[in-house]
DSSP file (Angstrom, degrees, kcal/mol; ACC not computed):
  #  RESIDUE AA STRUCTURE BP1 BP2  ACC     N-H-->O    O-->H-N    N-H-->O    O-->H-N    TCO  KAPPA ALPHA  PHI   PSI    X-CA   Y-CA   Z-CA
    1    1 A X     >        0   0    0      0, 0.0     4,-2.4     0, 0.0     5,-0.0   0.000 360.0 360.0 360.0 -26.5   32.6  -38.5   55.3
    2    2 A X  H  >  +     0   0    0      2,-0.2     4,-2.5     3,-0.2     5,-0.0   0.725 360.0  53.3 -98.4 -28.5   35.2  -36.0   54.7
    3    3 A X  H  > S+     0   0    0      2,-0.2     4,-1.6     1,-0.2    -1,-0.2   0.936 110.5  52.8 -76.5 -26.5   38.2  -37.9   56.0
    4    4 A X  H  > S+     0   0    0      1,-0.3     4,-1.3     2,-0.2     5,-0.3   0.943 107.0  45.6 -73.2 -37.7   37.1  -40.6   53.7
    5    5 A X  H  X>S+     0   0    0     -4,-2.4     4,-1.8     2,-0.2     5,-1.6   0.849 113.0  60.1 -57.3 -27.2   36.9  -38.3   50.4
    6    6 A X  H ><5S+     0   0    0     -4,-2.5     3,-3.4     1,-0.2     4,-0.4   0.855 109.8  40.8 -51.7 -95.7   40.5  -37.1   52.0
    7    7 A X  H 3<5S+     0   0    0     -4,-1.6    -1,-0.2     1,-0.3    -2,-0.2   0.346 121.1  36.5 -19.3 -35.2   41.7  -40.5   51.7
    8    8 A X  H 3<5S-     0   0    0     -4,-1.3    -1,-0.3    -3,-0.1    -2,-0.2   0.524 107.4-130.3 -93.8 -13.2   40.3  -41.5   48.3
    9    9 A X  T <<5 -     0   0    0     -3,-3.4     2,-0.3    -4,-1.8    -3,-0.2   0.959  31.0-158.2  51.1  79.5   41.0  -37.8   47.2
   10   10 A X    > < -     0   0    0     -5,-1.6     3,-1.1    -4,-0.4     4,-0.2  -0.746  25.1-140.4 -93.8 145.0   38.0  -37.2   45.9
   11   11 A X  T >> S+     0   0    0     -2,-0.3     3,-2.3     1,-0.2     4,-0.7   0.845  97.3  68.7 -79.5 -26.3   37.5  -34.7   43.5
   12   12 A X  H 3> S+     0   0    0      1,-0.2     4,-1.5     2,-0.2    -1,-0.2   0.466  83.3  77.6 -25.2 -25.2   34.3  -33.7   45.0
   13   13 A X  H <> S+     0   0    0     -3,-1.1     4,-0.9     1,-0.2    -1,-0.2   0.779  89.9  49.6 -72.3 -26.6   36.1  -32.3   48.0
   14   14 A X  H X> S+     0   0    0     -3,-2.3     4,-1.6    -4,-0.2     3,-1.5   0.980 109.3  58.2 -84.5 -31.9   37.3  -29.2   46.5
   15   15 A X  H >X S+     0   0    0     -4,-0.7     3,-1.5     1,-0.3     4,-1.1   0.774 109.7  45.2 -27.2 -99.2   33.1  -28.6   45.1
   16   16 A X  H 3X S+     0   0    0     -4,-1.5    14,-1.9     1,-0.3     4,-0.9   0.462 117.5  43.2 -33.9 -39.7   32.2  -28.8   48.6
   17   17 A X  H X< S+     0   0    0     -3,-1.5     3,-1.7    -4,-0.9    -1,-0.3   0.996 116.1  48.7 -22.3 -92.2   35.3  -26.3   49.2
   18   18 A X  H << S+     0   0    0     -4,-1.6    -2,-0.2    -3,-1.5    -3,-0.2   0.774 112.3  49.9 -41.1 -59.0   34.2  -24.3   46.3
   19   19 A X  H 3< S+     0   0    0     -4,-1.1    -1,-0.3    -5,-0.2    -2,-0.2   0.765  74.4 114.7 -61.1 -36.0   30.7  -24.2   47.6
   20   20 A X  S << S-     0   0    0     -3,-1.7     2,-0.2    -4,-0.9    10,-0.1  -0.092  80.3-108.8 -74.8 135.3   30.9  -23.0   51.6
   21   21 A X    >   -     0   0    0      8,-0.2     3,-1.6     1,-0.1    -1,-0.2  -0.438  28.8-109.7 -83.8 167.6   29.2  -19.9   51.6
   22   22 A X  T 3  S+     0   0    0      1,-0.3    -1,-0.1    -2,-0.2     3,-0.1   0.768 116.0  57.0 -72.6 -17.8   32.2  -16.7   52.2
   23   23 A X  T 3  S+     0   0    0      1,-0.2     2,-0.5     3,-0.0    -1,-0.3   0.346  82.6  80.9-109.1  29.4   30.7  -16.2   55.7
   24   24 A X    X   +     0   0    0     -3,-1.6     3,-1.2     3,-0.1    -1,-0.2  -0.757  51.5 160.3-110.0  73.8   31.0  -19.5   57.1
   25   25 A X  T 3   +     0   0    0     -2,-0.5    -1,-0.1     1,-0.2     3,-0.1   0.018  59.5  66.3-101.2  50.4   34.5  -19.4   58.2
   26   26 A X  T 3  S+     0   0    0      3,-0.1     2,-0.4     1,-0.0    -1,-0.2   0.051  93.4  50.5   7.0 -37.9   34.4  -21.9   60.5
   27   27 A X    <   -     0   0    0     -3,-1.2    -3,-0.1     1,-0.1    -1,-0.0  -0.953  67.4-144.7-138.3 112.4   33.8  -25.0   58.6
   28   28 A X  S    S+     0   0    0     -2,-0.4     2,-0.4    -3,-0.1    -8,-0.2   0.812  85.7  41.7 -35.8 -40.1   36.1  -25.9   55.3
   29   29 A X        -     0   0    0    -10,-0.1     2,-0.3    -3,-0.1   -12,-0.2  -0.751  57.3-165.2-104.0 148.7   32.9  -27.4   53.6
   30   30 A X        +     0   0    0    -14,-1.9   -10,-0.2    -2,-0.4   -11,-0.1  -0.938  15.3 165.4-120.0 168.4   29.5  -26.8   53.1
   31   31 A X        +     0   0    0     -2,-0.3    -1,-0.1   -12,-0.1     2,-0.1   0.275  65.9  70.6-140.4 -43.9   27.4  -29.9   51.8
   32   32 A X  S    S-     0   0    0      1,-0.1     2,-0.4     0, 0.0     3,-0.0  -0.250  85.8-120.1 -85.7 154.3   24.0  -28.2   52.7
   33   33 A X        -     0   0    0      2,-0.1    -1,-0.1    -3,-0.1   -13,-0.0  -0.891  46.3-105.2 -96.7 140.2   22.4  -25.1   50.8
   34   34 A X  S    S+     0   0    0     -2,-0.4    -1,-0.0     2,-0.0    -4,-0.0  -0.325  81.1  21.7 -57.9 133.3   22.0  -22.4   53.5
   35   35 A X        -     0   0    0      1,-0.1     2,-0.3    -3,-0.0    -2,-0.1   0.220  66.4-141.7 111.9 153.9   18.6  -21.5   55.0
   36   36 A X        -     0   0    0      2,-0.1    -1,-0.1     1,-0.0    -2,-0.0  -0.960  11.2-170.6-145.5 154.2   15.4  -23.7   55.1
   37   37 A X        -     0   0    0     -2,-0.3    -1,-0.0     2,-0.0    -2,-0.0   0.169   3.7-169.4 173.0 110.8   11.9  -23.2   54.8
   38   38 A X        -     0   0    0      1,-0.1     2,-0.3     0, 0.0    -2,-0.1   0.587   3.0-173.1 -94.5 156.4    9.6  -25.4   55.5
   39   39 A X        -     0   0    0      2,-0.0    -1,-0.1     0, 0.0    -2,-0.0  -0.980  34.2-117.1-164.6 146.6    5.7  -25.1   54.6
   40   40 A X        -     0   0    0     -2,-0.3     2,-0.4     1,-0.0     0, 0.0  -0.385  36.1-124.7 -62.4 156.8    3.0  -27.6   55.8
   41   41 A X        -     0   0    0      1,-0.1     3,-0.1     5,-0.0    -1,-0.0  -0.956  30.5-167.3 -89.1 141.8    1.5  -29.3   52.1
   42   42 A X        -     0   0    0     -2,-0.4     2,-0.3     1,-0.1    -1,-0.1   0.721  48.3  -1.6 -90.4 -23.0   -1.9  -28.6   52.6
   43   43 A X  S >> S-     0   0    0      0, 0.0     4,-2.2     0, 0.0     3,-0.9  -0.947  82.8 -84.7-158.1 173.3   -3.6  -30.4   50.1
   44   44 A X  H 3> S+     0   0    0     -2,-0.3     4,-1.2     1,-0.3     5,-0.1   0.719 119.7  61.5 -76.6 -13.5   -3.1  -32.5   47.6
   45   45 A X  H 3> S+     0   0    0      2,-0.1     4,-0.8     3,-0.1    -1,-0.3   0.752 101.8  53.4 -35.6 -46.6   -2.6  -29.9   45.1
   46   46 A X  H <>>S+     0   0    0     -3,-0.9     4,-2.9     2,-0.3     5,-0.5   0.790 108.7  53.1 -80.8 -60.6    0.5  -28.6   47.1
   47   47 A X  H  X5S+     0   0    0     -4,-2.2     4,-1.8     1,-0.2    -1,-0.2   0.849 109.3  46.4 -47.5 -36.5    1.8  -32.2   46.9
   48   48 A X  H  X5S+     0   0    0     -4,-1.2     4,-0.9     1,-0.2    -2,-0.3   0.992 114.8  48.8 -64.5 -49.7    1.4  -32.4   43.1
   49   49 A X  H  X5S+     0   0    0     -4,-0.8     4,-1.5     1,-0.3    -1,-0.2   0.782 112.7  42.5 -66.5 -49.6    2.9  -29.3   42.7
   50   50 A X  H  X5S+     0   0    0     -4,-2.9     4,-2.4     2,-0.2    -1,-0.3   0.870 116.6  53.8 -68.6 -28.1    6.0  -30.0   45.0
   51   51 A X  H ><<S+     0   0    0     -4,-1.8     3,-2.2    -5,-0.5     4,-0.4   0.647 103.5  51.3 -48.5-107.5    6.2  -33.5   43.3
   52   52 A X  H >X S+     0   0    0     -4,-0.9     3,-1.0     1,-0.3     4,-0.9   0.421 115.8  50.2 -28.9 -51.1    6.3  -32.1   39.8
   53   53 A X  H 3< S+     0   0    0     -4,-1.5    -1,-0.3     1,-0.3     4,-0.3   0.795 107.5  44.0 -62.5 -39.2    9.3  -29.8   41.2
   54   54 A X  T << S+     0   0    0     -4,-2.4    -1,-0.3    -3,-2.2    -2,-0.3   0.520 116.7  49.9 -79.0 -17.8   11.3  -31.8   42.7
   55   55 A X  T X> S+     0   0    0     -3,-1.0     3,-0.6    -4,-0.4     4,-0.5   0.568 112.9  57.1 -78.7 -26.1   10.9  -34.7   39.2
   56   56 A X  T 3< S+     0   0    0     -4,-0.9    -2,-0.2    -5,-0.3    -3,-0.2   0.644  81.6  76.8-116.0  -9.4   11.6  -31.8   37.3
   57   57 A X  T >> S+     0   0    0     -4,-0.3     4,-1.6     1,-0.2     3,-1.3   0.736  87.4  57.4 -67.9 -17.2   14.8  -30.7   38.6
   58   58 A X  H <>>S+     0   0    0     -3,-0.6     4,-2.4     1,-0.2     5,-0.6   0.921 116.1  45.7 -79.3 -43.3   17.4  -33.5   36.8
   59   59 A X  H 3<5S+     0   0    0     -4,-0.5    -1,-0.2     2,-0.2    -2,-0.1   0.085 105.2  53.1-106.4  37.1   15.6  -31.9   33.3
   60   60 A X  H <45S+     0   0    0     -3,-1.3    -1,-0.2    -2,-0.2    -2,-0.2   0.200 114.8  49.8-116.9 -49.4   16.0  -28.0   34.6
   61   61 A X  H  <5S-     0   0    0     -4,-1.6    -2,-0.2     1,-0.1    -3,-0.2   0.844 116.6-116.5 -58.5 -25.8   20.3  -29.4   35.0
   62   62 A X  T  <5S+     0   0    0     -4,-2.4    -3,-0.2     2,-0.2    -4,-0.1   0.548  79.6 137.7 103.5 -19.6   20.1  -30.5   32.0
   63   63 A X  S   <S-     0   0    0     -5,-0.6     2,-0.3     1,-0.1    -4,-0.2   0.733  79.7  -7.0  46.2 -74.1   20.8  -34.2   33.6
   64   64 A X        -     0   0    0     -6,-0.2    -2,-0.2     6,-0.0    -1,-0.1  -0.965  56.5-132.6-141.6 144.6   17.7  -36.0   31.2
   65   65 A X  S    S+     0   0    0     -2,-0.3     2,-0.3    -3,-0.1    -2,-0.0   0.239  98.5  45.5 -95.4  16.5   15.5  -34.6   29.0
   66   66 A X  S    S-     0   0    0    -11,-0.0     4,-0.5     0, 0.0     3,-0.2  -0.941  73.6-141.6-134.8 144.2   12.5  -36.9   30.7
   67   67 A X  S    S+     0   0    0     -2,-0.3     8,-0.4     1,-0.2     9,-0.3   0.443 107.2  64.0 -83.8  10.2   12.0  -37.3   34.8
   68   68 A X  S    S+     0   0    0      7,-0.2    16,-0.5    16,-0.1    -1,-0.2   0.449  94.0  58.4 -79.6  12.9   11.3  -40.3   34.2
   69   69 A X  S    S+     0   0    0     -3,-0.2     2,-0.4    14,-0.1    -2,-0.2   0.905  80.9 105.2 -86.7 -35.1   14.8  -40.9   32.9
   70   70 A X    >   -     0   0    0     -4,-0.5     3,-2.7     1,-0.1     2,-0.9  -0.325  68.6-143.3 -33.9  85.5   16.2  -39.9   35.8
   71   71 A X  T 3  S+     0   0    0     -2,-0.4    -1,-0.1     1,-0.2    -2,-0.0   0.237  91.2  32.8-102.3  58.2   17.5  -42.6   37.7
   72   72 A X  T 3  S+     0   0    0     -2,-0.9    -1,-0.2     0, 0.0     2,-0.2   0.243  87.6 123.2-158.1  24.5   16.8  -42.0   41.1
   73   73 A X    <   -     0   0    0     -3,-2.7     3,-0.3    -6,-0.1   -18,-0.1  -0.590  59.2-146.3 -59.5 140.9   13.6  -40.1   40.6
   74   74 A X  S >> S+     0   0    0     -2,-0.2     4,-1.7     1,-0.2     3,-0.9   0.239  79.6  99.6-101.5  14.1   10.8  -41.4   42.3
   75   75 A X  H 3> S+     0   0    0     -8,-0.4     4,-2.1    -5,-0.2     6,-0.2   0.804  82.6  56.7 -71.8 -26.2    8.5  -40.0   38.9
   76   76 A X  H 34>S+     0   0    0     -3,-0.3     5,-3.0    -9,-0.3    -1,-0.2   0.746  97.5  50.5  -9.3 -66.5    8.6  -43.5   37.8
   77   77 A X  H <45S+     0   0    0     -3,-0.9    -2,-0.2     3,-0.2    -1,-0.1   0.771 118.8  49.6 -84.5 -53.6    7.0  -44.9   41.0
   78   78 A X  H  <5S+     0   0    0     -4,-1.7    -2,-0.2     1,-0.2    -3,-0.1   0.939 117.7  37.8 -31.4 -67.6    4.1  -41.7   40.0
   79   79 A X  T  <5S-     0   0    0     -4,-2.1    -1,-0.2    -5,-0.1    -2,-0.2   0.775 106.9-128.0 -77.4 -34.6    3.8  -42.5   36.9
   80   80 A X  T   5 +     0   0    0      1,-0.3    -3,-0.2    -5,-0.2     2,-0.2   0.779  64.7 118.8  90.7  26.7    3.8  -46.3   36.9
   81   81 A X      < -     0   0    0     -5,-3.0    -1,-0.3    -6,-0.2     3,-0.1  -0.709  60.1-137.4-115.3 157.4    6.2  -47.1   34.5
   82   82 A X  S    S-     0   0    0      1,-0.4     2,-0.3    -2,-0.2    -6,-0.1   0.748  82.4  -8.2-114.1  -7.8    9.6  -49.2   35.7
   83   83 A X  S >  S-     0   0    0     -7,-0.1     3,-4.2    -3,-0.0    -1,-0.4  -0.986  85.2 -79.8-158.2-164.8   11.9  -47.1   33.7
   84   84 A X  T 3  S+     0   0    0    -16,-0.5     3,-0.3    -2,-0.3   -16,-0.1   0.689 117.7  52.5 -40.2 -23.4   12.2  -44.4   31.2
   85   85 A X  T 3  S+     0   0    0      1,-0.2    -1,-0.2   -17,-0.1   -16,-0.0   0.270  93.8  67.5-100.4  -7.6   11.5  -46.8   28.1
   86   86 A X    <         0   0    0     -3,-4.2    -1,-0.2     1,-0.1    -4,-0.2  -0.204 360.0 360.0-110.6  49.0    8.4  -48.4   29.0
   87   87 A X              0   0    0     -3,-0.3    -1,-0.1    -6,-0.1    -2,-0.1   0.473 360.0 360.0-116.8 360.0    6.0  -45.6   28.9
């Protein structure tokens, strides 16, 4: 992936640069956010909840002011609507 942004000289490459945390000198890029951690969903609460977070992130960036606007949200598919304009 990286030799190809070399090659097209993408501007993305220096982000990725820009991004690598100061104590990973090792690797020129980071792509990933450091650290995971993972929790079972327990119930179908837990699901709405991470649902609703994950829709909701394009319109906490600033990205759309609806997630269903968002087009590569899967709040759409949720909701039942086929895109932002048919609700």
């Amino acid at each position: 992936m990286v030799d190809r942004m070399r090659a097209q000289n993408s501007p993305a490459l220096s982000l990725l640069v820009w991004h690598r945390a100061p104590h990973k000198r090792d690797l020129e890029h980071q792509v990933w956010q450091e650290g995971s951690h993972t929790e079972q969903i327990a119930d179908t609460t837990m699901m709405r909840q991470k649902l609703e977070y994950i829709h909701n992130n394009p319109v906490k960036r600033g990205y759309v002011d609806d997630p269903l606007c968002w087009r590569y949200s899967s709040a759409r598919n949720y909701e039942g609507s086929r895109d932002c304009l048919t609700r």
